[in-house]
N, C-alpha and C positions, 0 to 999 in steps of 0.2 A: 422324511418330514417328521418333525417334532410336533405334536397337536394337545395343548391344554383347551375343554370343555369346560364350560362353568354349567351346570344345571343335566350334567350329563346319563341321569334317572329319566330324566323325563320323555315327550313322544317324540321330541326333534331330535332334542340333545343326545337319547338316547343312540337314536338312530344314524346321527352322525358318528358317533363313536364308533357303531359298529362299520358303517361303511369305511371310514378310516382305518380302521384295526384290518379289514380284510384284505387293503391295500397294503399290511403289510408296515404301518405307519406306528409308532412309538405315540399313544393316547394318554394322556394324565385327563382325569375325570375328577371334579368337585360337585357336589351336590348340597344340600342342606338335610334329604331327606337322609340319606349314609354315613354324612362326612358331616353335619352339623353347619356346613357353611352356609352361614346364615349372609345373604349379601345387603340386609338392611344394617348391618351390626360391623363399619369400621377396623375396629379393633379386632374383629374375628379374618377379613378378608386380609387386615395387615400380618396377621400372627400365621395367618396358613401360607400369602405368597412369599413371607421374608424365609419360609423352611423349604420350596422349591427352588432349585439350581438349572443353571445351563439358562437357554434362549429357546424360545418356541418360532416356529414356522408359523405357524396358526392359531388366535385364542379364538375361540368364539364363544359369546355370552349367550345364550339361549335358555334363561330362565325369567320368570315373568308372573304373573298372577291375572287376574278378569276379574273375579268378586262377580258381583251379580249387578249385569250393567242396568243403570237407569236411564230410564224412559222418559222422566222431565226432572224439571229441579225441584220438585217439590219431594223427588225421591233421594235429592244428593243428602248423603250425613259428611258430618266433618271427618271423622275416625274413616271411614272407606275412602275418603280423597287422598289422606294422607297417606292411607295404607298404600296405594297404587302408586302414588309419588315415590315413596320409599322403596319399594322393589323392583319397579317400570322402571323409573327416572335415575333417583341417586344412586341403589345398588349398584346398577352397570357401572357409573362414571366412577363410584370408589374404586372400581375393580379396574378400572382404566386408569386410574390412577396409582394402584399398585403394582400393578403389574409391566409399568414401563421398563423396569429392570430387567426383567425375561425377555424384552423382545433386542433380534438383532439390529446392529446397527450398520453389518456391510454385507446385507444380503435382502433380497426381499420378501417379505412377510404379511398377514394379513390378521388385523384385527377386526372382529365380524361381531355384531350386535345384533340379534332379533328385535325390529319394532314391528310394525302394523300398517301397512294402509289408513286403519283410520286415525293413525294418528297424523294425516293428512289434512292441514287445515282447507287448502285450496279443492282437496276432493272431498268434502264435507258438505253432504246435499240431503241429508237424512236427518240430522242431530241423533240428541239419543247419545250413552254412554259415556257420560260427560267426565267419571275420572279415567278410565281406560286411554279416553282418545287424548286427554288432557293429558297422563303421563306421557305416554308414546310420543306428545308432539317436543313434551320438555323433554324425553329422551332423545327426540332428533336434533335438538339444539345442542345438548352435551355434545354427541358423538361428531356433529359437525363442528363445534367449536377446538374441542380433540384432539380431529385431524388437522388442523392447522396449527396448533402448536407442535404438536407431534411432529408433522413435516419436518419441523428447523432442527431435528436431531434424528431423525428415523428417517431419510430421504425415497428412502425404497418401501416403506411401509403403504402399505393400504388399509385404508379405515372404512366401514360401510357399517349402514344402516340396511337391515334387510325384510321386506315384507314376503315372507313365507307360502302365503296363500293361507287358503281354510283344509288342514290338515285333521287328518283322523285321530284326535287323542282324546283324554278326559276331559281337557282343555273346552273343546266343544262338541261335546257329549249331547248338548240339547240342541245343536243348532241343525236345521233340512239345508244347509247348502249342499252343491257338491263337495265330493272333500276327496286330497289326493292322500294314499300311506305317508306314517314319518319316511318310511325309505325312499318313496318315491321324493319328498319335499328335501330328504339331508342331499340326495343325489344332484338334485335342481339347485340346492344355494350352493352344495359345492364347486358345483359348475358356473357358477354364477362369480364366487368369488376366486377361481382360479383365472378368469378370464379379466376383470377387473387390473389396470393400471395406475400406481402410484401417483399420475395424472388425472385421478379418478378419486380420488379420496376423500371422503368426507361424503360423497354421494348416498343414498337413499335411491335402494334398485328393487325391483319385485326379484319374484323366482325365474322370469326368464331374462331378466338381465336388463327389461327396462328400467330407466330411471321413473321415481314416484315425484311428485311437485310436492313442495314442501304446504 
């Protein structure tokens, strides 16, 4: 299997790489913090996928930002909503948009997005973190609008939106939930998206494979 990472520095992405690589699997890795790929910046994510060749078995987007979520509206700023928009939201979908070239069209494949749980409107019983949950929710309309254009040229493709769980990185460095390793979480979406049917796509699943309500 062929595997392009997008964000593949970081505690997931990272982590996927390596369990990929140990399976022996052919890894391409982009980051912003190594490789400059920046995924709010268009012209950067069209200029690095037009110089990759061949077709990938696998992309997965697993890069993302938090900022420092707010507690009511009287904490939202303009410049932090849009920042979440841009890296949450647009990023992925340019990257979904460039990268339709690399994926096969007579084989089946998976393209894998990191969102969030909360970017669940229907499980939204907290409020709180109002651009985090906002991008993730506009990022699960991308990925679901996506796959259904995708479908009518990629028929073997599967597309997911994926909620990770609360994962040990710097990510959430301040938070007391439980939290499982990146290795244990790349092992779990793996599994997750290996199991997943082109019958299936465009779905929004956790780490053990149920689906999330939008």
């Amino acid at each position: 299997m062929r595997a392009l990472i997008i964000g593949d520095t970081g505690g997931i992405g990272g982590a996927l790489r390596d369990r990929l690589e140990q399976g022996e699997h052919e890894v391409i890795g982009l980051s912003r913090a190594r490789d400059g790929f920046d995924i709010s910046q268009e012209a950067k994510i069209e200029a690095v996928m037009s110089g990759l060749d061949g077709t990938f078995d696998l992309v997965f987007i697993a890069s993302g930002i938090l900022g420092t979520p707010e507690k009511s509206l009287s904490a939202l700023k303009a410049e932090d909503i849009m920042r979440q928009f841009a890296v949450n939201a647009m990023g992925p979908a340019l990257v979904i948009k460039h990268v339709r070239r690399l994926l096969p069209r007579d084989r089946r494949a998976t393209l894998a997005v990191l969102s969030a749980r909360v970017g669940s409107i229907g499980d939204n019983h907290l409020g709180g973190w109002y651009s985090y949950r906002a991008s993730k929710a506009a990022l699960n309309q991308l990925v679901h609008t996506s796959a259904i254009e995708l479908r009518r040229k990629f028929p073997q493709l599967v597309v997911a939106a994926l909620h990770p769980g609360t994962v040990a990185t710097a990510f959430t460095s301040n938070y007391t939930a439980d939290k499982v390793s990146p290795e244990e979480a790349a092992e779990r979406l793996l599994t997750v998206v290996q199991g997943l049917t082109p019958e299936q796509s465009g779905g929004f699943w956790d780490y053990s494979g149920r689906p999330v309500e939008w």
